[in-house]
Residue frames relative to the residue before (quaternion, step in Angstrom):
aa qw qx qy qz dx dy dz
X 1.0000 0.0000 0.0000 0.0000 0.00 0.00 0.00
X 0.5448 0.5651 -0.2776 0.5539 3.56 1.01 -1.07
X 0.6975 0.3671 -0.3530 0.5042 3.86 0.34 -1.24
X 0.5978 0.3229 -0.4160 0.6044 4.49 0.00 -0.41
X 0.7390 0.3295 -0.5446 0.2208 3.47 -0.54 -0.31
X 0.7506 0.4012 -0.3048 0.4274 3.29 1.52 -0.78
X 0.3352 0.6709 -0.4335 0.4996 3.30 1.07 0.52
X 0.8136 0.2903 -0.1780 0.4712 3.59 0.61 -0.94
X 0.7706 0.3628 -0.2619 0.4538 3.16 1.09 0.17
X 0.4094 0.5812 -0.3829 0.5899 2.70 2.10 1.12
X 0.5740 0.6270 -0.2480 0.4646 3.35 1.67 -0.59
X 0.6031 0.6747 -0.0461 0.4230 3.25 1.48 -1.08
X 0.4657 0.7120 -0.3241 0.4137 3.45 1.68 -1.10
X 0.1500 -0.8000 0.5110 0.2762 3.55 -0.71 1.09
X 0.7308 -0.4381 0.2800 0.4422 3.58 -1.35 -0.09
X 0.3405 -0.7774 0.4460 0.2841 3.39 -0.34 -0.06
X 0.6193 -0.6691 0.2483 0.3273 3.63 -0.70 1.49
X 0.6744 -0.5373 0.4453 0.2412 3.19 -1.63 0.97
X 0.4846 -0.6628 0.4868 0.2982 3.64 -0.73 1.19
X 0.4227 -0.7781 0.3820 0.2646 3.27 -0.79 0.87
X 0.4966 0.6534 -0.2887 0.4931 3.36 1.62 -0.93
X 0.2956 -0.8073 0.5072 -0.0610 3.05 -1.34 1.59
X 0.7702 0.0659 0.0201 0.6340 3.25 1.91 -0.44
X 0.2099 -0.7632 0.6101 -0.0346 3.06 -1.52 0.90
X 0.6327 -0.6446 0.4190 0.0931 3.16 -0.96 1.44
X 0.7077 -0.1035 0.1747 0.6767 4.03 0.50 -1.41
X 0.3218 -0.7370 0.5937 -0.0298 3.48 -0.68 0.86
X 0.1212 -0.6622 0.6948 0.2531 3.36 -1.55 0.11
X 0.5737 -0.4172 0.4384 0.5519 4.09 -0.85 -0.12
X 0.6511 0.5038 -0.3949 0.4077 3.83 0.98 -0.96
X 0.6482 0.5965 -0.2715 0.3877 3.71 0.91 -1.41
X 0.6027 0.6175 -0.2816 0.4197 3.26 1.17 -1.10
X 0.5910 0.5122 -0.2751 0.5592 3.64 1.04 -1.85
X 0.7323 0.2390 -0.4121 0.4866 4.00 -0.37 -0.84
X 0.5997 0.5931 -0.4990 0.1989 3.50 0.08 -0.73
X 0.8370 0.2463 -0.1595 0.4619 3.37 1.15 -0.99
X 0.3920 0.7177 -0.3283 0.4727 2.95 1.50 0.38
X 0.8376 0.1953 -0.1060 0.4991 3.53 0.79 -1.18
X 0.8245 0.2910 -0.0953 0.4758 3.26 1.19 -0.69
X 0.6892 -0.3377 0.0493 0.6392 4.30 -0.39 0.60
X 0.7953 -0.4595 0.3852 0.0896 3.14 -2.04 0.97
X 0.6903 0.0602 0.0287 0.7204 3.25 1.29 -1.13
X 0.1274 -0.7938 0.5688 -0.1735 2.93 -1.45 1.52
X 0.5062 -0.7748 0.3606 0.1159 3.75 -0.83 0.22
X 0.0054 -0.8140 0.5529 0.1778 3.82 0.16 0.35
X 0.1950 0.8496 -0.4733 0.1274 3.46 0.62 0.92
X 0.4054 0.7495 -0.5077 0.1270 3.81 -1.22 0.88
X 0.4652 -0.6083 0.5446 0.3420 3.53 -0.82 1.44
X 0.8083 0.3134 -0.2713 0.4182 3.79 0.02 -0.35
X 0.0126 0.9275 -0.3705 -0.0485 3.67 0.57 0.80
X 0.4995 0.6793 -0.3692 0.3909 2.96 1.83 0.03
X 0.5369 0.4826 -0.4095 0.5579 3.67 1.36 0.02
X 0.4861 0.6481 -0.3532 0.4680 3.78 0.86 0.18
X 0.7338 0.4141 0.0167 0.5384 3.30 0.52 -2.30
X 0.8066 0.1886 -0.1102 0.5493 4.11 1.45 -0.63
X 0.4407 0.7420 -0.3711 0.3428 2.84 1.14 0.65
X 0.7439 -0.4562 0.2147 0.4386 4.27 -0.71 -0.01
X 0.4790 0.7333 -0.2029 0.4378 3.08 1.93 -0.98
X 0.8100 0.0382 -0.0192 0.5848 3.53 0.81 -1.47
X 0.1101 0.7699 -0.5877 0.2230 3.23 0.28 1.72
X 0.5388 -0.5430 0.2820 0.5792 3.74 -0.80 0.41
X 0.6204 0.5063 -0.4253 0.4219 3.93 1.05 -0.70
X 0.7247 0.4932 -0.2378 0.4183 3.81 0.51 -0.90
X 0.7971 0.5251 -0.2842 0.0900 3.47 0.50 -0.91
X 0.4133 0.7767 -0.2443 0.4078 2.76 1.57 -0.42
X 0.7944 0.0870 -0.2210 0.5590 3.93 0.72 -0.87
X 0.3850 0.6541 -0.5491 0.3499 3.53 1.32 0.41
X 0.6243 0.4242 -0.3522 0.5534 3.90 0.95 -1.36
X 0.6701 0.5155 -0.4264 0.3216 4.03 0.40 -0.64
X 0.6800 0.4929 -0.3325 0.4292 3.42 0.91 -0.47
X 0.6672 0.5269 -0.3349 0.4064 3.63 0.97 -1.65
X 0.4140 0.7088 -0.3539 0.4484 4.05 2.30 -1.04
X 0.8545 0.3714 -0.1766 0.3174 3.35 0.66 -1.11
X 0.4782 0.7245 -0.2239 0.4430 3.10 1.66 -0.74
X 0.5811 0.6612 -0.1357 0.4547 3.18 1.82 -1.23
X 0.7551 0.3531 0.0326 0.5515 3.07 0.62 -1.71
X 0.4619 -0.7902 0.3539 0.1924 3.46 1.53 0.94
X 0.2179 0.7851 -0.4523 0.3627 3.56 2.02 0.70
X 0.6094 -0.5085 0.4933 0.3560 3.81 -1.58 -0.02
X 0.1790 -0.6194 0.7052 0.2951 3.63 -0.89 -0.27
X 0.1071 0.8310 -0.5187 -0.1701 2.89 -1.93 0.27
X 0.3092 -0.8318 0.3721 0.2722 3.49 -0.71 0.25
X 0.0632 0.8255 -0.5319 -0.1781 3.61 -0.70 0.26
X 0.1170 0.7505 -0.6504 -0.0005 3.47 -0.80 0.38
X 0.5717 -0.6306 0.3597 0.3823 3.74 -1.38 0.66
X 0.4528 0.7426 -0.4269 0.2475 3.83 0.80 0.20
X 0.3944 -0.6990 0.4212 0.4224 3.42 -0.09 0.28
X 0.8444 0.1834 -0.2095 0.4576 3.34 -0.98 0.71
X 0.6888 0.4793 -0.4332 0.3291 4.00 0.93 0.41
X 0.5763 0.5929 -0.4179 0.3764 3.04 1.17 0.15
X 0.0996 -0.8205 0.5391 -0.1617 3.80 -0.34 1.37
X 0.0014 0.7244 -0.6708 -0.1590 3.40 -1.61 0.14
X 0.3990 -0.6400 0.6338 0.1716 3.51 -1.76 1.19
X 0.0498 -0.6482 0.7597 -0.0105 3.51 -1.23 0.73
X 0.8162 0.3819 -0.1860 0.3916 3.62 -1.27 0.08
X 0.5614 0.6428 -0.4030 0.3305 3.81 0.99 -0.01
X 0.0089 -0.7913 0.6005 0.1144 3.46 -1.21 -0.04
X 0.0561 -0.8542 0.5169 -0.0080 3.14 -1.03 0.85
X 0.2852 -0.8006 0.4993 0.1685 3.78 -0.43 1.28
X 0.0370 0.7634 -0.6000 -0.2364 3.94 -1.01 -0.37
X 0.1562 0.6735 -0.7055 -0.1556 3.30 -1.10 -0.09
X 0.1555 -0.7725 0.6156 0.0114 3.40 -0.90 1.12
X 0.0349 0.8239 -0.5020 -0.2607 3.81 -0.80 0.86
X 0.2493 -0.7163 0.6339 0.1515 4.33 -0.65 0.69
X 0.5456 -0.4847 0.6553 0.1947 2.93 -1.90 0.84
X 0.5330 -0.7185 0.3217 0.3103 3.60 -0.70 0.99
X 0.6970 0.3246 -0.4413 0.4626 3.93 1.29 -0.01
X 0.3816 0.6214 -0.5250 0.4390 3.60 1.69 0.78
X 0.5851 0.6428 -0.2467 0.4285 3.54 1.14 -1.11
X 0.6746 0.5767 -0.1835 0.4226 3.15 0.55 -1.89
X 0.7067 0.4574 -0.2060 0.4989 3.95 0.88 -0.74
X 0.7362 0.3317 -0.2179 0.5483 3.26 1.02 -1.13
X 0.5895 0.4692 -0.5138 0.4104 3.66 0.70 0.34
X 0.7709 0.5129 -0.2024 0.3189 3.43 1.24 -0.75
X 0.3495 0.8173 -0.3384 0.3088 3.19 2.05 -0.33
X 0.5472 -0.6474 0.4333 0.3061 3.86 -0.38 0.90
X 0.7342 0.4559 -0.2010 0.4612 3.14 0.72 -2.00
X 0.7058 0.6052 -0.2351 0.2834 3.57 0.63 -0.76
X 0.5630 0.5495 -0.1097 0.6075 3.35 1.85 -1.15
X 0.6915 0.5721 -0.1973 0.3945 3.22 0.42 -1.52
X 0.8576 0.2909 -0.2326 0.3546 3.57 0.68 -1.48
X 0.6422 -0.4726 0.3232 0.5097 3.32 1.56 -0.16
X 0.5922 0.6134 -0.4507 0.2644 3.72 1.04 -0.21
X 0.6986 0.6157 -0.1913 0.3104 3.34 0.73 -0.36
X 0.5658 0.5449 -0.2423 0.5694 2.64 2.15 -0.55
X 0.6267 0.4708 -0.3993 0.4755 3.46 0.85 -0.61
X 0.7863 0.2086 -0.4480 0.3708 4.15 0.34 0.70
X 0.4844 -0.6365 0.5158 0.3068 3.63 -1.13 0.29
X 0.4059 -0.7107 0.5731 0.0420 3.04 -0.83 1.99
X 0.3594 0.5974 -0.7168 -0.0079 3.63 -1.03 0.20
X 0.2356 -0.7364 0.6056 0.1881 3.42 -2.04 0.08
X 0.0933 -0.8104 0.5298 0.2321 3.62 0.38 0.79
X 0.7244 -0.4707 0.3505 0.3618 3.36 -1.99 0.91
X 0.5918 -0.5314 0.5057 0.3342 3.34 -1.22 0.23
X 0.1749 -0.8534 0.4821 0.0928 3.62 -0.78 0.12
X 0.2039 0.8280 -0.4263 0.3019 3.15 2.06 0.75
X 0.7223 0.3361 -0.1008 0.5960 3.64 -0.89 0.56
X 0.6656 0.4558 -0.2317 0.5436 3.73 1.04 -0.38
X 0.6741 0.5571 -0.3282 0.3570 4.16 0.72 -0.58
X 0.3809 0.6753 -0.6208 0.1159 3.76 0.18 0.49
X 0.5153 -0.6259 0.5611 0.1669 2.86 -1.57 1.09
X 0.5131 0.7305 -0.4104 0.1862 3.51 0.69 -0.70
X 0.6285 0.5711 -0.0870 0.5209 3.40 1.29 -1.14
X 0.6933 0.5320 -0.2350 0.4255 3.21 1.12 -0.72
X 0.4921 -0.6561 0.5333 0.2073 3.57 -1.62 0.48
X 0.2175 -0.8479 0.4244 0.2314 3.73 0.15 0.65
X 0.6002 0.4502 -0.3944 0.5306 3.35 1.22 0.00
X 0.7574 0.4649 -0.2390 0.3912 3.75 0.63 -0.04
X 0.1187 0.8106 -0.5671 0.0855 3.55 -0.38 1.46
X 0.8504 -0.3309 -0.0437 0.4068 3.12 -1.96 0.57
X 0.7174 0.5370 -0.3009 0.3262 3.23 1.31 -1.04
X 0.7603 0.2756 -0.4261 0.4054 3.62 0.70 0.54
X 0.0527 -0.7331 0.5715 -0.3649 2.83 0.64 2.15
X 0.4826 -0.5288 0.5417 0.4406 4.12 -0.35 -0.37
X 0.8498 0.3891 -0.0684 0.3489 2.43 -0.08 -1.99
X 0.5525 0.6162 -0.3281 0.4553 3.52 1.39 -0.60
X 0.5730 0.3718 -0.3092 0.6617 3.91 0.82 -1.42
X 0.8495 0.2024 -0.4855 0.0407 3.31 -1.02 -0.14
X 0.2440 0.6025 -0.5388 0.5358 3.25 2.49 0.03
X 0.5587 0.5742 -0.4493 0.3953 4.07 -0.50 -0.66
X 0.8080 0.4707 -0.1285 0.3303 2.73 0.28 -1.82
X 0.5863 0.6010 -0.1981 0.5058 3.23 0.87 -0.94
X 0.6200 0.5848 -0.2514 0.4587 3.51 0.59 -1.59
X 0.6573 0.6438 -0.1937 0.3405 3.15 0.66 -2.26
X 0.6717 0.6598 -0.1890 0.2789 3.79 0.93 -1.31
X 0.6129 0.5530 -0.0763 0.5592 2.36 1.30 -2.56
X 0.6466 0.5322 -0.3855 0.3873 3.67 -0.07 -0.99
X 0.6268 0.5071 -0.2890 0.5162 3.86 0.51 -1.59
X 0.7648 0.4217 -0.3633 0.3245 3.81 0.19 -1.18
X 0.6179 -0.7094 0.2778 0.1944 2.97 -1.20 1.24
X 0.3353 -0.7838 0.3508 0.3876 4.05 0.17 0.33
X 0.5105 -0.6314 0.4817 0.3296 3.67 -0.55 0.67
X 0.3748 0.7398 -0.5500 0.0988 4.07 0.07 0.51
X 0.5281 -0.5371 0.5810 0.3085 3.62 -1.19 0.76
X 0.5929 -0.5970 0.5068 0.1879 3.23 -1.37 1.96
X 0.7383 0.5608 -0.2255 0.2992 3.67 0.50 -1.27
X 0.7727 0.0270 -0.1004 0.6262 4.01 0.91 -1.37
X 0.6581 -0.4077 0.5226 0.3573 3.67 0.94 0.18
X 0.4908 0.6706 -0.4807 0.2799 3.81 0.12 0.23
X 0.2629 -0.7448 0.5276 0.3125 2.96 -0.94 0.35
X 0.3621 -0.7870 0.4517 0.2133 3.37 -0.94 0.39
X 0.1937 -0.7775 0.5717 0.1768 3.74 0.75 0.98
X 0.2305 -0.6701 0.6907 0.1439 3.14 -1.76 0.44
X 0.6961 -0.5706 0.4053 0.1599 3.52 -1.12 2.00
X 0.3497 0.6414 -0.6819 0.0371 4.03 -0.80 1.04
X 0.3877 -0.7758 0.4970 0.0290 2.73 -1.57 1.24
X 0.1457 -0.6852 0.6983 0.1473 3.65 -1.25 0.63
X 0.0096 -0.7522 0.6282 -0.1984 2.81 -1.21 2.16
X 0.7373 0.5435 -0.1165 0.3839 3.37 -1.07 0.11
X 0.8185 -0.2563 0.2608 0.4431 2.81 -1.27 -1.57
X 0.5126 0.5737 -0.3298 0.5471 3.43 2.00 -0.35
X 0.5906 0.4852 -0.4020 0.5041 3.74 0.85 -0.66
X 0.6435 0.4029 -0.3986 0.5144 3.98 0.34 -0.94
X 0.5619 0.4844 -0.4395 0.5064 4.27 0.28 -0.53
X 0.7641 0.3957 -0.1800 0.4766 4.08 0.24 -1.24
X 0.7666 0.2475 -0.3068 0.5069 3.45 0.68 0.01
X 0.5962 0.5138 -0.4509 0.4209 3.36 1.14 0.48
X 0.6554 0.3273 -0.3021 0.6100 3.60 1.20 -0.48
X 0.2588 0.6348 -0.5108 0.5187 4.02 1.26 0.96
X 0.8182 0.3745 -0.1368 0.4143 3.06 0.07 -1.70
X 0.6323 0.6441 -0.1804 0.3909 3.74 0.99 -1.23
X 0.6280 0.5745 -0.0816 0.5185 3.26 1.63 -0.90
X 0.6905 0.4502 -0.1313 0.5507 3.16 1.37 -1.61
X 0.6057 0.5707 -0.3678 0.4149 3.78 1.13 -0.18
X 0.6945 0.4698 -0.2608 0.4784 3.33 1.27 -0.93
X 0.7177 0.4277 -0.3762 0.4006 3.50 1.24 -0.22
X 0.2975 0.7224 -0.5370 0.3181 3.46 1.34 0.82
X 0.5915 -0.4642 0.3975 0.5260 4.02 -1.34 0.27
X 0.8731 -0.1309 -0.2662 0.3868 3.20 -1.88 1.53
X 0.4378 0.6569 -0.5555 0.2611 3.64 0.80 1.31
X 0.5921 -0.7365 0.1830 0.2713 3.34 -0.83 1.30
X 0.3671 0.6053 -0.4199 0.5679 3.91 1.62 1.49
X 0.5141 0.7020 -0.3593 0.3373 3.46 1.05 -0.31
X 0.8161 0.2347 -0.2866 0.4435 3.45 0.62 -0.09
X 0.5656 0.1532 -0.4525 0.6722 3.34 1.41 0.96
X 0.1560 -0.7339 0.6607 -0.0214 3.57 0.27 1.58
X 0.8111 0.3333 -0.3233 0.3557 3.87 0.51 -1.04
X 0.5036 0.6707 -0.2740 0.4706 3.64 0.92 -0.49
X 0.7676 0.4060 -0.2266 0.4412 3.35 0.89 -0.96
X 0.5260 0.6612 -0.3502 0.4043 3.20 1.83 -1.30
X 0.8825 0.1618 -0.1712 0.4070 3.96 0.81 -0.65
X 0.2405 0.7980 -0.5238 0.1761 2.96 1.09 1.19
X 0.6581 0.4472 -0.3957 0.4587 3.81 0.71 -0.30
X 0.6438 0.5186 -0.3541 0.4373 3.17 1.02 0.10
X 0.3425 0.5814 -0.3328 0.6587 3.36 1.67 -0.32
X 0.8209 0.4194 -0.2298 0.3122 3.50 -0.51 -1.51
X 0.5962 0.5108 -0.3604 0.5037 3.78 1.51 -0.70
X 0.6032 0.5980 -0.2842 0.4447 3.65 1.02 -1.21
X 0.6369 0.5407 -0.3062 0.4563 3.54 1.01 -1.19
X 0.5650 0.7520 -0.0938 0.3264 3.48 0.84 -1.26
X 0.6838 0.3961 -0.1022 0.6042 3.05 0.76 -1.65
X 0.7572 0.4566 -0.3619 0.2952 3.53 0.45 -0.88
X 0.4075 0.5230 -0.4436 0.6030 3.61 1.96 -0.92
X 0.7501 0.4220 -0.3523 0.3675 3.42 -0.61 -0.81
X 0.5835 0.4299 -0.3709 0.5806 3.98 0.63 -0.73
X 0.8262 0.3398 -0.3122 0.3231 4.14 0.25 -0.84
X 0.8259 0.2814 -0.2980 0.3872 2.74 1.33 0.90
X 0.6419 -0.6824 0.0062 0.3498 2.72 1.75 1.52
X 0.6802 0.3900 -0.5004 0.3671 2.95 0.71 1.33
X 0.6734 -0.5982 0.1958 0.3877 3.32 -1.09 0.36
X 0.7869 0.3635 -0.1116 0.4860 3.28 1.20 -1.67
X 0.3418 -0.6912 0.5230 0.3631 3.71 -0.48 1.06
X 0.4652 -0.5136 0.6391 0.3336 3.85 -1.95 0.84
X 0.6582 -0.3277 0.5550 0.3890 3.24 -1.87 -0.27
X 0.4836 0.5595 -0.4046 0.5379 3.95 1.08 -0.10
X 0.7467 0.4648 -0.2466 0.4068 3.44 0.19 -1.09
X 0.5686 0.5471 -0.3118 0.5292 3.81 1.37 -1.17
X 0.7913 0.4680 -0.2574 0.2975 3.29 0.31 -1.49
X 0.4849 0.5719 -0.3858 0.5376 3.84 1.96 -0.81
X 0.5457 0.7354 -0.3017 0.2653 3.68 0.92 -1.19
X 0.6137 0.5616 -0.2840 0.4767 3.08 0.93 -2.23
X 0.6905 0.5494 -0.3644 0.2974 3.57 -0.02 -2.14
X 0.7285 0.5235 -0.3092 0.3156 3.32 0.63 -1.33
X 0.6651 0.6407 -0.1171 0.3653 3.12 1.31 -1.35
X 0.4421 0.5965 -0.3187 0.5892 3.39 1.83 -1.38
X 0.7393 0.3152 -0.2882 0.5206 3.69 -0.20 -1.28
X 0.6229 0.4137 -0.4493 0.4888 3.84 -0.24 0.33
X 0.7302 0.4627 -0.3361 0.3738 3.38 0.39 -0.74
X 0.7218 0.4714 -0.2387 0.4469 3.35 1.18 -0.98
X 0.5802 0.4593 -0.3814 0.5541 3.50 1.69 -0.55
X 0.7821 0.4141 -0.2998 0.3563 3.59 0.40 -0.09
X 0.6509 0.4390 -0.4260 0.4496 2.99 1.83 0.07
X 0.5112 0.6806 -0.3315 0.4069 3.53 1.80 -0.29
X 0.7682 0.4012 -0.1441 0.4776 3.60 1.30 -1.10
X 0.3532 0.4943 -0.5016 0.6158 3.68 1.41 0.37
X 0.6885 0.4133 -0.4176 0.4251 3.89 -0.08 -0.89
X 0.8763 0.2093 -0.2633 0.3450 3.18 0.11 -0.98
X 0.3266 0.7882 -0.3349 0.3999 3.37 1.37 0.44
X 0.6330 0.5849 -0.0251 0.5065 3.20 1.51 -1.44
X 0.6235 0.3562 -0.2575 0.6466 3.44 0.73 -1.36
X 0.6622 0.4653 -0.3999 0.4302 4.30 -0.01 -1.08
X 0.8541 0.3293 -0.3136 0.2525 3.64 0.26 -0.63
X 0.4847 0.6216 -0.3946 0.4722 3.40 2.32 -0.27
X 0.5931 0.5706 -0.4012 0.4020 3.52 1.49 -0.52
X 0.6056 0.5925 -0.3508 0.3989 3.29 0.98 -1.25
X 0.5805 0.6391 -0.2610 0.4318 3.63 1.15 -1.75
X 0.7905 0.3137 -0.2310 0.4725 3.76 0.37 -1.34
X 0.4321 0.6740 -0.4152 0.4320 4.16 1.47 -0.33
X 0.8789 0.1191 -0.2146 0.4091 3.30 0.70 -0.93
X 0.3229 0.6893 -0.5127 0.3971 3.36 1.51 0.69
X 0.5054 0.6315 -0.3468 0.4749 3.60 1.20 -1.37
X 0.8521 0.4016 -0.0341 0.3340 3.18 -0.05 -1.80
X 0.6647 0.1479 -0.4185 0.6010 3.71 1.19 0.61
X 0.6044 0.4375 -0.5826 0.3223 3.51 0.28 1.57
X 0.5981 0.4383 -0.4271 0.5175 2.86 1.71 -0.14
X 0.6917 0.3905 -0.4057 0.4521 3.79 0.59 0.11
X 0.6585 0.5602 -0.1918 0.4645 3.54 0.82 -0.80
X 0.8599 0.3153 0.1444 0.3746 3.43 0.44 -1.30
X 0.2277 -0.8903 0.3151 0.2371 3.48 2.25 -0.24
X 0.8364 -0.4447 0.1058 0.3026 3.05 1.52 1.20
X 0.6481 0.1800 -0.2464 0.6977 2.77 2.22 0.39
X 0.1017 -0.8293 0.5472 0.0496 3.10 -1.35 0.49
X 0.1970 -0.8085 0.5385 0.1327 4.01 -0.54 0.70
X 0.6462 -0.5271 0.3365 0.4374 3.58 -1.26 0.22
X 0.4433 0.6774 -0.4519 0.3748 3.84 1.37 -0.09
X 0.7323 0.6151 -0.1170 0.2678 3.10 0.78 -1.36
X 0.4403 0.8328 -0.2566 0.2160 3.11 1.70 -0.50
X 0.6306 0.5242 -0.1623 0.5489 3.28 1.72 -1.30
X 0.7657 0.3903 -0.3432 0.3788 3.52 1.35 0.42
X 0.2572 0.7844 -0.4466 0.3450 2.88 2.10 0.30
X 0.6604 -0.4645 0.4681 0.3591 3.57 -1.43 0.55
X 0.5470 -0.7108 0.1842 0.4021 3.67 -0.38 1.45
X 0.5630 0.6398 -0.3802 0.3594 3.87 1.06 -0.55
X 0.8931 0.1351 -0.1227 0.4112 3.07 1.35 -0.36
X 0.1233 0.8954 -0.3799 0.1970 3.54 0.93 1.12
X 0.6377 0.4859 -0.3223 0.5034 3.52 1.33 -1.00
X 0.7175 -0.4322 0.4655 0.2859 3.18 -1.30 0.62
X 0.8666 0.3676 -0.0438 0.3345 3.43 0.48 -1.26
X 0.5668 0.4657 -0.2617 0.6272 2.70 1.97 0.48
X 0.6910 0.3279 -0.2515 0.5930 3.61 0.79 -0.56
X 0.6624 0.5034 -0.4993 0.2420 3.62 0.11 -0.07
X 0.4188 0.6629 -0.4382 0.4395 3.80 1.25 -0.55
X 0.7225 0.4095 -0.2825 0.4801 3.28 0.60 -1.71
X 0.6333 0.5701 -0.3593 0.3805 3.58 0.10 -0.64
X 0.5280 0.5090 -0.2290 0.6401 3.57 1.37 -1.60
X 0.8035 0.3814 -0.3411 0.3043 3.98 0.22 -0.50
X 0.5784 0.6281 -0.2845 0.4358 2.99 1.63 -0.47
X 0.6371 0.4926 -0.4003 0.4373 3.66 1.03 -0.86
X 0.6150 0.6743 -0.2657 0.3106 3.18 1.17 -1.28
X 0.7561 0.3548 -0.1738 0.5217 3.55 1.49 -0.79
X 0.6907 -0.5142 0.2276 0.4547 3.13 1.24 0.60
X 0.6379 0.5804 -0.3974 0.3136 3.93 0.85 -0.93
X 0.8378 0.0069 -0.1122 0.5342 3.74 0.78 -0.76
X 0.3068 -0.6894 0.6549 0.0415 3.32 -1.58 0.94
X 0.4911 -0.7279 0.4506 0.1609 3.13 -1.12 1.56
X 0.2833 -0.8481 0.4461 -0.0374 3.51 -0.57 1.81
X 0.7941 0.1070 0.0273 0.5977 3.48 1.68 0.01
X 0.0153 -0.7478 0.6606 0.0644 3.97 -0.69 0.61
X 0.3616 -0.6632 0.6102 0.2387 3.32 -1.31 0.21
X 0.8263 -0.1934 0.1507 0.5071 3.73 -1.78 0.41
X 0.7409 0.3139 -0.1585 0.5722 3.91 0.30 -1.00
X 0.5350 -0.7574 0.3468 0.1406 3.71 0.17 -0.08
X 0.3510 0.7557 -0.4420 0.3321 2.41 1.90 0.85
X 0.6241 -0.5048 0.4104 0.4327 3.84 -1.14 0.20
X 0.1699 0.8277 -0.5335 -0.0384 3.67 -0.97 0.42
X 0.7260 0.0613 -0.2625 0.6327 3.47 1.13 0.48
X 0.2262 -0.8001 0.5495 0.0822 3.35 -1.41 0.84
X 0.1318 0.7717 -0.6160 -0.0874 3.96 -0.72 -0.35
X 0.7785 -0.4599 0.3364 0.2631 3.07 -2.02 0.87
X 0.2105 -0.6651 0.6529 0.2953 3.62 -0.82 0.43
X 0.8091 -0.3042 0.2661 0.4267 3.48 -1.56 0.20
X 0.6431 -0.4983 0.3691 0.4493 3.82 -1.14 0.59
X 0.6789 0.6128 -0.1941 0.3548 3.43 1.07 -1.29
X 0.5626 0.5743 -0.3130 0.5056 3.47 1.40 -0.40
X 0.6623 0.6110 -0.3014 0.3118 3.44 -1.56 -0.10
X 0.1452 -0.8218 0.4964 0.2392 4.05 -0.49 0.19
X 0.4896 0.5767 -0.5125 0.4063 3.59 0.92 0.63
């Protein structure tokens, strides 16, 4: 009798309340799963310092990998899941969403644009890169109204304002797994003939030596970006289905992304072979007393040990002046190098 009563008043056990916290700073792929698991449906990866994000436990060499797979899926409005051999932890999310806006110091940027794994798998491509101008040398107060900030801009209060609305309104989510229940906007018409023209416009430049090719992935989902963009102009101002107005504001936005993201991948690339050949330099002068032969390779720092990696960098160094080729073998290839004088070099 004692065992059913506590049975039923084990049945009885209410849920426990919805985390209040709406965002998180550095994540793990695990932190991410409970987060939306236990606590509101939609959630934020939000942080002025994103380098605690990008260096954080989450995107270690052991972690990062199914961290980017999940945040991939989160994207692509896909389930997560978990398996593990415990009974009862293995689980799938449907219905979540998850925004980011991450901000990096530009040699925080400069790395994470150039990161192999990062480019390569598509994660980078799913956010819009921009870098606005500095404005150093540009802040005087003197001109200014101290009683007037950004927010009594127009156009600023009624973005707020808007925002303000959307935020209060309750989210449609099934009582039972937590889903959210998104509501369906369409591009039709005259908005579909706008979106499949900057589709197509997009898809021309990513043809061979068109000028999208070196953010081949980034570009690959811009119109899909540009629909997402859309809906949201069209949602802040209260309606459901975005016009051909809303597509065409989209593109503009999108145009400027593309070119910032095709402008900062270049220079992303060149900054990080420098960075790459900085600390080649700098474990022969500490390592190697300033010289270094093709033997030595297997004692290079571990990122660079293979031949076929470190020689470019080496080849870039002579080229800039820091090392000067001290030996060639039968075929003339280079096989030992050393520092030229401090004074030498264009870094």
């Amino acid at each position: 009798m004692l065992a059913q009563d506590l049975a039923r008043h084990d049945m009885q056990e209410p849920a426990p309340p919805t985390r209040p916290q709406m965002t998180f700073e550095e994540p793990t792929q695990e932190g991410v799963y409970r987060h939306l698991q236990e606590g509101h449906p939609s959630a934020g990866l939000v942080s002025d310092e994103g380098v605690g994000f990008f260096g954080g436990h989450g995107m270690s060499e052991d972690n990062r990998g199914r961290t980017i797979a999940t945040l991939s899926k989160l994207w692509d409005g896909a389930p997560i899941t978990r398996t593990r051999g415990a009974a009862g932890e293995s689980s799938v999310l449907a219905g979540r969403r998850l925004s980011s806006h991450l901000m990096l110091q530009p040699v925080v940027a400069a790395q994470v644009m150039g990161d192999p794994l990062l480019t390569g798998q598509g994660f980078l491509a799913r956010f819009l890169v921009m870098r606005a101008p500095s404005l150093v040398g540009q802040r005087f107060l003197m001109s200014r109204d101290p009683r007037r900030g950004v927010e009594h801009e127009p156009s600023v209060g009624r973005y707020w304002e808007a925002l303000t609305e959307i935020v209060n309104r309750p989210l449609e989510v099934e009582q039972e797994t937590g889903e959210i229940r998104p509501r369906l906007a369409r591009i039709e018409g005259a908005a579909y003939q706008a979106w499949a023209g900057f589709h197509d416009r997009v898809e021309r430049d990513l043809g061979e030596s068109g000028r999208l090719t070196l953010v081949q992935g980034f570009a690959s989902k811009a119109a899909d970006n540009a629909a997402r963009i859309a809906a949201i102009l069209a949602h802040l101002e209260g309606l459901l289905h975005p016009s051909a107005e809303h597509v065409e504001r989209a593109a503009l936005l999108m145009n400027y992304y593309l070119e910032a993201m095709a402008l900062h991948t270049e220079e992303a690339q060149i900054d990080r072979k420098e960075l790459q050949a900085r600390e080649v330099l700098d474990a022969i002068r500490d390592k190697f007393g300033g010289q270094v032969s093709a033997q030595d390779f297997n004692r290079m720092p571990n990122a660079y040990r293979s031949a076929g990696k470190v020689r470019p960098l080496l080849a870039l160094l002579v080229e800039a002046g820091h090392l000067q080729v001290s030996a060639v073998n039968q075929q003339q290839k280079p096989r030992a190098w050393r520092i030229v004088s401090p004074e030498g070099g264009a870094w």
